[in-house]
C-alpha positions in Angstrom: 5.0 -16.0 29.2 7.7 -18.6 28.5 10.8 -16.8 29.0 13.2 -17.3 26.0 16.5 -19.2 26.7 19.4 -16.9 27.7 21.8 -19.1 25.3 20.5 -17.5 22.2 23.2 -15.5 20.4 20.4 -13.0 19.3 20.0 -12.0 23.4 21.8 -8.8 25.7 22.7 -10.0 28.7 20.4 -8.1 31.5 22.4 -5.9 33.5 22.1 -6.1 37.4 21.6 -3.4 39.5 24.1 -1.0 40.9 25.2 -1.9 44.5 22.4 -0.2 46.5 20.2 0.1 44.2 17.0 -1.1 42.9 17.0 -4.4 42.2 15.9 -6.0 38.4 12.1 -6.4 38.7 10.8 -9.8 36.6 9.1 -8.8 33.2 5.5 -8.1 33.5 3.5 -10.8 32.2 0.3 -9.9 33.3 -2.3 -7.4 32.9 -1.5 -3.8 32.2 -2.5 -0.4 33.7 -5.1 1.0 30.8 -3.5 3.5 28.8 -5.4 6.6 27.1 -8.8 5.6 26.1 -8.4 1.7 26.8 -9.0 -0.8 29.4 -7.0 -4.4 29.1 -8.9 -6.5 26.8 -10.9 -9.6 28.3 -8.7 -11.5 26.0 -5.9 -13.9 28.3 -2.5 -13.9 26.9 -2.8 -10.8 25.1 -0.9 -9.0 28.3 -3.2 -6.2 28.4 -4.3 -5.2 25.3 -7.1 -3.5 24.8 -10.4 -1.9 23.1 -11.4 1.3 22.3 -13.8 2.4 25.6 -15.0 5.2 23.0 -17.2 3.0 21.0 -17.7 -0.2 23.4 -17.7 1.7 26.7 -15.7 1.1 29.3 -15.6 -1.5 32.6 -13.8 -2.8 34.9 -10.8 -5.1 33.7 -11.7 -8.8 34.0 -10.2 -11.4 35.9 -7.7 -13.4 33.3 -8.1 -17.0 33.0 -5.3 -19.2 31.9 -5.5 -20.6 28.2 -2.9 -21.5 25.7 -4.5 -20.6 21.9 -3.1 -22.8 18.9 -4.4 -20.3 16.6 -5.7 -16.4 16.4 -9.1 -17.3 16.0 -8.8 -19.6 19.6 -10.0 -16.7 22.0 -10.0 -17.4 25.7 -12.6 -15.2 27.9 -13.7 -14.2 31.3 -16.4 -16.2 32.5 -19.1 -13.9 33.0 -18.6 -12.5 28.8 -20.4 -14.4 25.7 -17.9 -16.3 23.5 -17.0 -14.7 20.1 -18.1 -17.1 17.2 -15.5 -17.1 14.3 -17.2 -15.1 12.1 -16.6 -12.5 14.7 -12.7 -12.5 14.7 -10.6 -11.6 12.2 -8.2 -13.3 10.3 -4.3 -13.2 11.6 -1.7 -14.7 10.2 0.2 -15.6 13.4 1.1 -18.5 15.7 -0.6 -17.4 18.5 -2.7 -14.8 19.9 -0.5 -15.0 23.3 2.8 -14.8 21.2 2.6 -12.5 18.3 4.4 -9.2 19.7 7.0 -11.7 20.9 6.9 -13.6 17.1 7.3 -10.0 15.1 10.2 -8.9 17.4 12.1 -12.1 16.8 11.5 -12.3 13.5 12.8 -8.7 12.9 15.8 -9.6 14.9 16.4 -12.5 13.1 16.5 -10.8 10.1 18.5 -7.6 10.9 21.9 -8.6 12.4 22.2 -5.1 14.2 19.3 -5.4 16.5 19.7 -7.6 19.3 17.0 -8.7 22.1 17.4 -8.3 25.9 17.5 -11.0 27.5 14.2 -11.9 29.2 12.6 -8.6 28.3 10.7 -7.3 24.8 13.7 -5.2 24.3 15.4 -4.3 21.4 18.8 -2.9 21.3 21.8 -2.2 18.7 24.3 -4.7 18.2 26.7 -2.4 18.6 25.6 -0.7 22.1 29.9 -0.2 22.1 28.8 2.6 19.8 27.0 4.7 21.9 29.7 5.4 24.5 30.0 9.1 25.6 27.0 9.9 23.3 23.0 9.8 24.6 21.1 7.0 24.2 17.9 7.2 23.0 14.9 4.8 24.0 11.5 4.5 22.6 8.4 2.1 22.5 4.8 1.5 23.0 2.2 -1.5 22.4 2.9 -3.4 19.3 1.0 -3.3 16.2 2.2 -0.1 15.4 5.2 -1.9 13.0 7.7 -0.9 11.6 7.7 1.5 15.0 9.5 1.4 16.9 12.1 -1.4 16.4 12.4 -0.8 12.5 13.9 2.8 13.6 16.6 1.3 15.6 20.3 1.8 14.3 23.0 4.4 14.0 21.5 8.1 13.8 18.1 6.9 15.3 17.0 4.6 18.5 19.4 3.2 20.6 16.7 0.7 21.3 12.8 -0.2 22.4 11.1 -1.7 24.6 7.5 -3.2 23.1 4.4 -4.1 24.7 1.6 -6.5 23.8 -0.7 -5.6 21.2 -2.0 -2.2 21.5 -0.8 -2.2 25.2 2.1 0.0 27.4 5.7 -2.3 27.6 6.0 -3.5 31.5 8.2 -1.0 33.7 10.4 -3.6 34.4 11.5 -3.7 31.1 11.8 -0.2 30.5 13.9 0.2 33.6 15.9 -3.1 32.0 16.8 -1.0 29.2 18.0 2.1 30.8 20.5 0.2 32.4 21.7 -1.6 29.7 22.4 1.7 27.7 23.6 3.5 31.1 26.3 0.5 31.6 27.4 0.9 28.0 28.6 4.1 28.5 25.8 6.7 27.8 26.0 10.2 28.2 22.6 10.4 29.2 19.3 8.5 28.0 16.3 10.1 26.5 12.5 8.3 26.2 10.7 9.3 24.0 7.6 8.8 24.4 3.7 9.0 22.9 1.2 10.9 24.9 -0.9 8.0 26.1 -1.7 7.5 29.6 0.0 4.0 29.7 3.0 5.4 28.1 3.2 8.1 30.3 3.2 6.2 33.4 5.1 3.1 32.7 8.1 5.1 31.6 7.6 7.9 33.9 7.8 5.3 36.8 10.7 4.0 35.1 12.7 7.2 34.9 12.4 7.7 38.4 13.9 4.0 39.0 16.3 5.1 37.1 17.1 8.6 38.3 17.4 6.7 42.1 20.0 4.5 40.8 21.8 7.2 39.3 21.4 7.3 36.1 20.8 10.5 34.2 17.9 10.1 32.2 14.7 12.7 30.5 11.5 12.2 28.8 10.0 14.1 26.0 6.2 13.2 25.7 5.1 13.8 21.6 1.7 14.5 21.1 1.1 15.6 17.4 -2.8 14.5 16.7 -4.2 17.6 14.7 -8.0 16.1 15.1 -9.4 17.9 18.1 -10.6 21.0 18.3 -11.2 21.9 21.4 -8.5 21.2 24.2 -8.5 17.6 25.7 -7.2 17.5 29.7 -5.3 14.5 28.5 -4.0 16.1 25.5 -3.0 15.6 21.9 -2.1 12.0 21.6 1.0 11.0 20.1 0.9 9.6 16.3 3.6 9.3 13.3 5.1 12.3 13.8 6.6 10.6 16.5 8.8 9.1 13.5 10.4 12.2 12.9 11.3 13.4 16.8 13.3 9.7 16.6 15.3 10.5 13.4 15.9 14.5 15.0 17.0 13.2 18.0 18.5 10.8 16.8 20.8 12.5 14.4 21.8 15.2 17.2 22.8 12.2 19.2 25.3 10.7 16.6 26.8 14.3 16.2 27.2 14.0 20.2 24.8 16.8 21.2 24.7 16.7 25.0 21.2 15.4 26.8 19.6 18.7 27.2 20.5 20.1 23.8 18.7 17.4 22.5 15.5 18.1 24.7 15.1 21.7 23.9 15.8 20.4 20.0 13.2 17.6 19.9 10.5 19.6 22.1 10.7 22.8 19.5 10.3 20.7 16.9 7.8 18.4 18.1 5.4 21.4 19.2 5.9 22.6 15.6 4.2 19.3 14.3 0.9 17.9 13.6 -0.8 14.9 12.7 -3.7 13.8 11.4 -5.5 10.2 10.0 -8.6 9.3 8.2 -9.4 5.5 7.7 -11.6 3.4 5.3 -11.8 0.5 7.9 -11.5 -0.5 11.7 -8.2 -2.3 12.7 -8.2 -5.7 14.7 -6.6 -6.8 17.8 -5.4 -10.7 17.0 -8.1 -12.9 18.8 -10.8 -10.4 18.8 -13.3 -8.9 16.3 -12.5 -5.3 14.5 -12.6 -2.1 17.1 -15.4 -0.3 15.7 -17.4 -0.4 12.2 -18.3 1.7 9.2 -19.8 1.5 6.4 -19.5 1.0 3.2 -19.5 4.4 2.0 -18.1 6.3 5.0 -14.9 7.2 6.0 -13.8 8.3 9.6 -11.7 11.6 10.1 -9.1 12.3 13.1 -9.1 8.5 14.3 -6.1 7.4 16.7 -3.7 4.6 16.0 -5.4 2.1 18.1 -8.9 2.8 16.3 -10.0 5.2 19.0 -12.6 7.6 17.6 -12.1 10.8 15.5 -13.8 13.6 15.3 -16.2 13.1 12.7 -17.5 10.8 10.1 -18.2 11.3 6.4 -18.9 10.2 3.0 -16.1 8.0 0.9 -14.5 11.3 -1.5 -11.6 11.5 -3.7 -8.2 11.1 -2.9 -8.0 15.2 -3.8 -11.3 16.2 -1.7 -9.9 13.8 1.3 -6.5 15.5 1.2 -7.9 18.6 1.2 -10.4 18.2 3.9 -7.6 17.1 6.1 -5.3 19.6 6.1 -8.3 22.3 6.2 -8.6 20.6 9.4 -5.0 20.6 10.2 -4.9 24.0 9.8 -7.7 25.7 10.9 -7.7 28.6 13.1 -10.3 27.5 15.3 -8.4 24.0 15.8 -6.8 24.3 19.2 -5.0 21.3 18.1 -4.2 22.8 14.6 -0.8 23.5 13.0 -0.1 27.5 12.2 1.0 26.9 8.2 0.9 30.2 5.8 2.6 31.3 2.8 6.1 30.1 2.5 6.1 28.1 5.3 8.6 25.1 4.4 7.8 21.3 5.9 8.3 17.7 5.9 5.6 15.6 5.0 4.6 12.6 5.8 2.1 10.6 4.3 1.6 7.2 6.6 -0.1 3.7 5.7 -1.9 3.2 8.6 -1.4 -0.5 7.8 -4.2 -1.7 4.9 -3.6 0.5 2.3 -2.6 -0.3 -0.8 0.3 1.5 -2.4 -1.5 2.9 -5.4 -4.0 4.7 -3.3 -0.9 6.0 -0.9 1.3 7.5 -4.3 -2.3 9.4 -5.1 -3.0 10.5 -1.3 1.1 11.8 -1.5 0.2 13.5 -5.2 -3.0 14.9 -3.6 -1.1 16.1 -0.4 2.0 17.6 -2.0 -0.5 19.4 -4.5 -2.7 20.8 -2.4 0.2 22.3 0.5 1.9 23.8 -3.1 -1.2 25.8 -3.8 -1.4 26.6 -0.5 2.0 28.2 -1.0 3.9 26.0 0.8 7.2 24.6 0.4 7.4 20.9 0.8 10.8 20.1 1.5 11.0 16.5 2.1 8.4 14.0 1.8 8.2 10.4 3.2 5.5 7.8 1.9 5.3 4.2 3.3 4.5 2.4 6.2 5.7 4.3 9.4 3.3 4.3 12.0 0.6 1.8 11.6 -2.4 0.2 13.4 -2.5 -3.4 12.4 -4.4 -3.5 9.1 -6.6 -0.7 9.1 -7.0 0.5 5.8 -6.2 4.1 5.9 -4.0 6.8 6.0 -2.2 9.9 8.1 -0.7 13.2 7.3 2.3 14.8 9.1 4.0 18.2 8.6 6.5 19.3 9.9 7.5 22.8 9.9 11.2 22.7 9.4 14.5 25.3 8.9 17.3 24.5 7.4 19.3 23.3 10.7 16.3 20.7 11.0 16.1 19.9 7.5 19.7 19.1 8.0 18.8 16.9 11.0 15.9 15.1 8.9 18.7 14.3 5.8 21.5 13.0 8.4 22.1 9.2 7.9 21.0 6.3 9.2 21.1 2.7 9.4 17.6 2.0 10.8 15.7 -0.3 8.2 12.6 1.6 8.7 14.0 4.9 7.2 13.5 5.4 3.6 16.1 6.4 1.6 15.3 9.7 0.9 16.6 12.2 -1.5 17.5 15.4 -0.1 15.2 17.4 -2.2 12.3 19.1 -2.0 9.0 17.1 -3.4 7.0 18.9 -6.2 3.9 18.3 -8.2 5.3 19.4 -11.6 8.8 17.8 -12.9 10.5 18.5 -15.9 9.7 15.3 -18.1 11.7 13.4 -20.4 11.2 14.5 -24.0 9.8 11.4 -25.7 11.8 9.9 -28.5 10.4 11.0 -32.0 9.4 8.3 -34.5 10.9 8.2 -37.8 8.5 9.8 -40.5 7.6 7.4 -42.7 8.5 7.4 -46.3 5.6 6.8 -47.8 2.8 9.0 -46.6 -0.6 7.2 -45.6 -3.1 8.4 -47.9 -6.4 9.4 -46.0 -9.6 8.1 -46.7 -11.0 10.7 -49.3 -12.0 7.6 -51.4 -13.9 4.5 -51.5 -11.2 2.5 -49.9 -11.4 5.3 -47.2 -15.4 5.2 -47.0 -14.9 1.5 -46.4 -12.6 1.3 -43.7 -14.7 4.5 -42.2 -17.5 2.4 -42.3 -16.0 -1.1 -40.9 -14.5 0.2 -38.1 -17.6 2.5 -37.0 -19.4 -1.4 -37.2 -16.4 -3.0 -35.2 -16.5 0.2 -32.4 -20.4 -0.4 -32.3 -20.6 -4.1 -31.9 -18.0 -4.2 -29.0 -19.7 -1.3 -27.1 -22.7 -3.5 -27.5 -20.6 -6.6 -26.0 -18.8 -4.9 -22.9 -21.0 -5.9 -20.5 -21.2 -9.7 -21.9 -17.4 -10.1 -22.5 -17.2 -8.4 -18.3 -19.5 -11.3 -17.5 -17.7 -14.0 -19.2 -14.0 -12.8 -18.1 -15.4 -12.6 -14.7 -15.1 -16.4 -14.0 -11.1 -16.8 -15.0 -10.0 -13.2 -15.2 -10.7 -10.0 -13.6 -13.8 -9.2 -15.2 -12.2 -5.8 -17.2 -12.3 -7.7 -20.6 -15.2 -5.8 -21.8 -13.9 -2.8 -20.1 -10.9 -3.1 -21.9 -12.8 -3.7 -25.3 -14.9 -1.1 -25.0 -12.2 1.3 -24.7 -10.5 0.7 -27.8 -13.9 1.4 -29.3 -14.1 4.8 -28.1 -10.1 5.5 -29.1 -10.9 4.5 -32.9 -14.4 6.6 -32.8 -12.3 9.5 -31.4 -9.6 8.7 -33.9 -11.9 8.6 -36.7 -13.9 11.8 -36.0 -10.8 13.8 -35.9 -9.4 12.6 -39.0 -10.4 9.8 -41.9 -8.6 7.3 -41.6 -5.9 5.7 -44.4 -7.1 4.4 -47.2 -4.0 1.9 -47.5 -4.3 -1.3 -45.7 -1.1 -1.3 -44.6 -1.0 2.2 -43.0 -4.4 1.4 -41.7 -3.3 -1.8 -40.0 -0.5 0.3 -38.2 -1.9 3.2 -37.7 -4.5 1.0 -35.7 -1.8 -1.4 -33.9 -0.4 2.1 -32.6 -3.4 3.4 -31.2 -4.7 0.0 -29.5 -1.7 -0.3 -27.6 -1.6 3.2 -26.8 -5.2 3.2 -25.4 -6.1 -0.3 -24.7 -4.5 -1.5 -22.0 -4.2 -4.9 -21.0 -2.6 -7.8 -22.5 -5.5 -7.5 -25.2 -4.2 -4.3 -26.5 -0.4 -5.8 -26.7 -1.9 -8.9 -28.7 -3.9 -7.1 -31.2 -1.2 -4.3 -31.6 1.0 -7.6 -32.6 -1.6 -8.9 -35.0 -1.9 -5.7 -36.6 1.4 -4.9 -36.7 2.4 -8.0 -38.3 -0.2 -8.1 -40.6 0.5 -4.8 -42.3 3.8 -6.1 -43.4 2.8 -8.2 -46.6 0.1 -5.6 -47.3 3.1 -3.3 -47.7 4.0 -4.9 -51.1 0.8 -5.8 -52.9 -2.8 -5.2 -52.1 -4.6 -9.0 -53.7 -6.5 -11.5 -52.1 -3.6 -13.5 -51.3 -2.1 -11.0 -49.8 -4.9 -10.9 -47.3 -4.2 -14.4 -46.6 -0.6 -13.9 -45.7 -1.6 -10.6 -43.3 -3.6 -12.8 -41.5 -1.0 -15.8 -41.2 1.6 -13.4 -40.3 -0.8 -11.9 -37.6 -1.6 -15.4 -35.7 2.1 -16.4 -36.2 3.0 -13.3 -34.0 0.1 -14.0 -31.5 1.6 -17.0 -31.0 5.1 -16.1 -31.2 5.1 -13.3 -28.3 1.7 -14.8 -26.5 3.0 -18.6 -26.2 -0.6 -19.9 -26.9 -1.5 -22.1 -29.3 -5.5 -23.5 -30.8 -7.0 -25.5 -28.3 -5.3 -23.1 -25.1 -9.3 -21.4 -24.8 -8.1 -18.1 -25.6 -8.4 -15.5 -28.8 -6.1 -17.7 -30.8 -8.8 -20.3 -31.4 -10.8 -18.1 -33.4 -8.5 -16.5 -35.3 -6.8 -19.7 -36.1 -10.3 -21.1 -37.3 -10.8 -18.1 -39.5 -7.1 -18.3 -40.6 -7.4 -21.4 -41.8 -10.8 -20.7 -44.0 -9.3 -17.4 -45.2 -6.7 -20.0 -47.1 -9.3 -19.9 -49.9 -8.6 -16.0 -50.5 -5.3 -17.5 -52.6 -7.7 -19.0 -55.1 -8.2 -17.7 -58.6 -11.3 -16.3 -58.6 -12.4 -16.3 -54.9 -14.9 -14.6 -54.2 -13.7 -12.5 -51.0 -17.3 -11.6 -49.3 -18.1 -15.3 -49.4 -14.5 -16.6 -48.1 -14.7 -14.0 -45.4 -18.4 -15.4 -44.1 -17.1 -18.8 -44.0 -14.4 -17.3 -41.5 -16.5 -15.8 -39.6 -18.9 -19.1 -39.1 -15.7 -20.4 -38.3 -14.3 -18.1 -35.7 -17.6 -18.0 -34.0 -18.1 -21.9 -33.8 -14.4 -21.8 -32.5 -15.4 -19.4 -29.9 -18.1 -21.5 -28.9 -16.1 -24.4 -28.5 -13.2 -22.8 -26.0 -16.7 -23.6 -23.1 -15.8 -27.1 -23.8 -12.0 -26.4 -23.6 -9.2 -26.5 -20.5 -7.5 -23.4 -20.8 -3.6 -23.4 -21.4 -2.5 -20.0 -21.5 -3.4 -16.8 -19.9 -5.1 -15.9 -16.5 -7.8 -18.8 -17.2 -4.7 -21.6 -16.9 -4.9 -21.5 -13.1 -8.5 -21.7 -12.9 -10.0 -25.5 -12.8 -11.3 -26.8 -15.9 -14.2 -27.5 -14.0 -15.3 -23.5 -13.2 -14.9 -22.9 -16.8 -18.3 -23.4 -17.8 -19.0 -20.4 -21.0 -17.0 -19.5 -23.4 -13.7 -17.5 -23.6 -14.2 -13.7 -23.7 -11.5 -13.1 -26.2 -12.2 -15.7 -28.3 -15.7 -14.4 -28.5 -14.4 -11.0 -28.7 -12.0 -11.9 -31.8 -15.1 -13.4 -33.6 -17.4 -10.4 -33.3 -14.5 -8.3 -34.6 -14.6 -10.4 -37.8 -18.5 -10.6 -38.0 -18.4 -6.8 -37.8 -15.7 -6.7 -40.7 -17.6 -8.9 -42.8 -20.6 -6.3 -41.9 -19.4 -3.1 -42.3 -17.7 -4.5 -45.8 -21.6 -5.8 -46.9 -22.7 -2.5 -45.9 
């Protein structure tokens, strides 16, 4: 790899080695030894990453050839293996496949002025390495892909710095070594690696201890393995995962305080063998260059995987967030798990819940709900919890479980401060499913009390609104159909509930005979239970509308509700007729329902012409290039039926005119 120029104000300045000493070994550039359940890939410029030997078996590693790739999907391969079409690979936003661990670690330097790199290695250090001076310096790392570890936890009260390897692959001992020295000529009492428990790991910093030891220097390694999954015992051990995290921010808060180098041992080693870990993912990750690490299906789900998409222990059907939860800490804590985590009644813990990369944050707030839920009935306490992005494996769509078991002097460790960007800020407070809420403001009873619908004018509305409910439970699949080609497909969805609110609303009480109350007692439910910007645009039109039926109850009257209704639509919705959306409709029947201000209009008759209207309007938005709403960024030419809400707003008037003929 090119090295980077040693002018660049981002860089540490390599140290040299002691007089009789080692001297600095060159970077590793090459391939890697195979870590824990990998080979190096047969991918060139990827410095030794690999693929699970679980699922694809396992090899010998293949001769490298030289290649530069332009782009992720350029893949370079051994000679004697078939080339990878494109369909194969997946999609990576990155420069290149031979650069990317480099790419991410610059850009996180560039963009946090108290890391800095070292120069000619894929270190990371603090700025302020002054700062470390009679207190222990602490060193992590391991292949990248795993972001934001480890360089996101760099900073005061965590790492003193990292050294990264290629994707998925053990950093080069040379580099590890680099680093020791750098911290050990700033004036460290001491270093400390911490390290995962992968083979790869293992040896490349284990080698580079012992460098480090001949030179001088005084330096221990704790090895965290925290995987939950297995239950039986593996020779090579539990591998290390996210709890990982938290030995960094124990350690590293010790550190700051100035706890001496083997204080800090014994700390981190009790706490890390009271720790446990455990992942279940929706999808495979995938290397950059190369196709995804393993499969599943569509409705399965893979329990106890590793962070490089090594295999877990068993695969199921896709559950609930609360039967997923619950399965995995069943598992975590089972008595027959040799790899399990001894949690009983009024145990106290930090939790953890990870994004293993590809989750989206809705699903990880329910999986932390779920979590924090299920240890409460279990009786325990949950101290702290953390939900993000910690420990992650590319983009694999999943998620991982920590705890922690903790006492107050650790607890104390976990809420000591930091400056690493990769720590959230976290309250220091124990999480809970049940909060006391905010007492809701109370409305203002209204003076005049809506009358109920013990009358005709009640029997009416009864019945017009049981034909409006009816008619859009008929069109929900049609109006999902039609919103599917500009919108998200939900506008029948979102129609059809509103139905079901005013049936509920009606069979628990008749509803106002008054017009006015009725218009708002409706605007109030439809935004209560609609959803969606349809709900907030019929609430408006309602809620408008009711105001001139609040001082007389003719035919004109009528005219002016509806006016003031489509005024407000367009008011608060910024469409106007001819934008394809609801207001064309409405506007059309608007503009016929002008004739309820004649003497002697008969309203049945105006009220069909609105409706031919509104319908023909509807029609017309297929014809139509959309101006407003979700439908505005679509082309004009993929806009080939009509607009659901437009249709939507004319059936509601045809079922009006309906229910009142009725």
């Amino acid at each position: 790899m090119q090295q980077r120029p040693s002018s660049s104000p981002c860089r540490v300045p390599v140290p040299e080695a002691k007089p009789g000493g080692a001297a600095p070994r060159p970077v590793r550039r090459g391939p890697i030894p195979k870590r824990h359940g990998f080979h190096p890939a047969p991918f060139p410029g990827l410095g030794g990453v690999g693929s699970s030997t679980t699922r694809a078996g396992g090899g010998p590693p293949p001769v490298p050839t030289s290649c530069s790739a332009p782009a992720a999907v350029t893949l370079c391969r051994s000679p004697w293996l078939p080339p990878l079409s494109a369909a194969q690979v997946s999609k990576k936003l990155v420069n290149s496949v031979a650069s990317c661990a480099d790419d991410a670690l610059a850009g996180l330097v560039a963009c946090n002025p108290g890391i800095r790199l070292l120069q000619g290695h894929r270190v990371a250090l603090r700025a302020d390495l002054e700062g470390i001076r009679g207190r222990v310096a602490l060193l992590s790392g391991g292949g990248s892909g795993h972001e934001p570890a480890h360089a996101g936890y760099i900073g005061k009260g965590m790492l003193t710095g990292v050294v990264a390897g290629a994707v998925f692959a053990s950093p080069a001992v040379g580099s590890i070594l680099a680093a020791i020295r750098a911290v050990t000529r700033a004036g460290a009492a001491g270093t400390l690696l911490i390290v995962k428990n992968y083979t790869g790991d293992r040896l490349n910093f284990g080698l580079a201890l012992e460098r480090a030891r001949a030179e001088g220097a005084a330096v221990q390694m704790v090895v965290v393995g925290d995987d939950s999954a297995f239950a039986a015992p593996k020779k090579a051990g539990r591998r290390g995962l996210c709890g990982t995290v938290l030995v960094h921010k124990v350690a590293g808060a010790l550190a700051e305080a100035g706890a001496s180098l083997n204080e800090i041992v014994k700390t981190v080693s009790a706490a890390a063998k009271a720790m446990g870990t455990l992942g279940l993912s929706l999808s495979p990750c995938s290397v950059p260059g190369s196709k995804p690490t393993f499969q599943l299906a569509h409705d399965e789900m893979e329990l106890g995987l590793g962070i490089h998409g090594e295999a877990g222990v068993r695969r199921m059907k896709v559950v609930s967030a609360d039967e997923a939860v619950e399965t995995m800490l069943t598992h975590m804590t089972d008595p027959s798990n040799a790899s399990r985590l001894p949690l009983s009644p009024g145990s106290s813990v930090v939790l953890v819940v990870n994004n293993l990369g590809g989750l989206s944050y809705l699903e990880l707030g329910i999986v932390a709900g779920a979590a924090v839920r299920s240890l409460e009935s279990r009786g325990v306490h949950v101290a702290r919890a953390l939900v993000g992005s910690f420990m992650t494996a590319l983009e694999m769509a999943g998620v991982s479980l920590t705890l922690m078991l903790v006492d107050e002097e650790l607890l104390r460790l976990i809420d000591a401060k930091t400056t690493a960007m990769a720590w959230p800020n976290l309250a220091a407070a124990p999480a809970m499913s049940r909060r006391e809420e905010v007492p809701a403001p109370k409305e203002e009873a209204e003076t005049v009390q809506p009358a109920t619908g013990t009358g005709t004018g009640g029997q009416r509305a009864q019945l017009v609104l049981e034909r409006v409910c009816s008619t859009l439970l008929a069109l929900e699949d049609e109006l999902n159909e039609l919103d599917r080609a500009a919108g998200d497909g939900d506008c029948g969805h979102t129609h059809a509930r509103a139905a079901r609110a005013i049936q509920e609303w009606v069979r628990a009480r008749p509803p106002p005979a008054a017009p006015a109350q009725l218009l708002s007692a409706l605007a109030d439910l439809l935004l209560q239970e609609m959803g969606g910007s349809s709900g907030v645009l019929y609430g408006l039109f309602l809620t408008a509308a009711a105001q001139p039926l609040h001082r007389r109850g003719d035919l004109p009257a009528w005219a002016d509700a509806t006016d003031a209704g489509i005024e407000a639509v367009r008011r608060y919705g910024g469409a106007a007729p001819g934008d394809r959306t609801m207001l064309d409709s409405l506007c059309a029947a608007g503009e016929v329902l002008q004739g309820l201000r004649a003497p002697g209009a008969n309203p049945l008759q105006v009220l069909g012409a609105a409706v031919q209207s509104a319908e023909a309007a509807a029609e017309a938005t297929r014809h139509m290039e959309a101006g407003a709403g979700r439908a505005s960024y679509i082309s004009s030419a993929q806009l080939l039926q009509p607009d659901p809400g437009a249709v939507a707003a004319a059936a509601v008037l045809r079922a009006v005119l309906e229910g009142l003929q009725s």
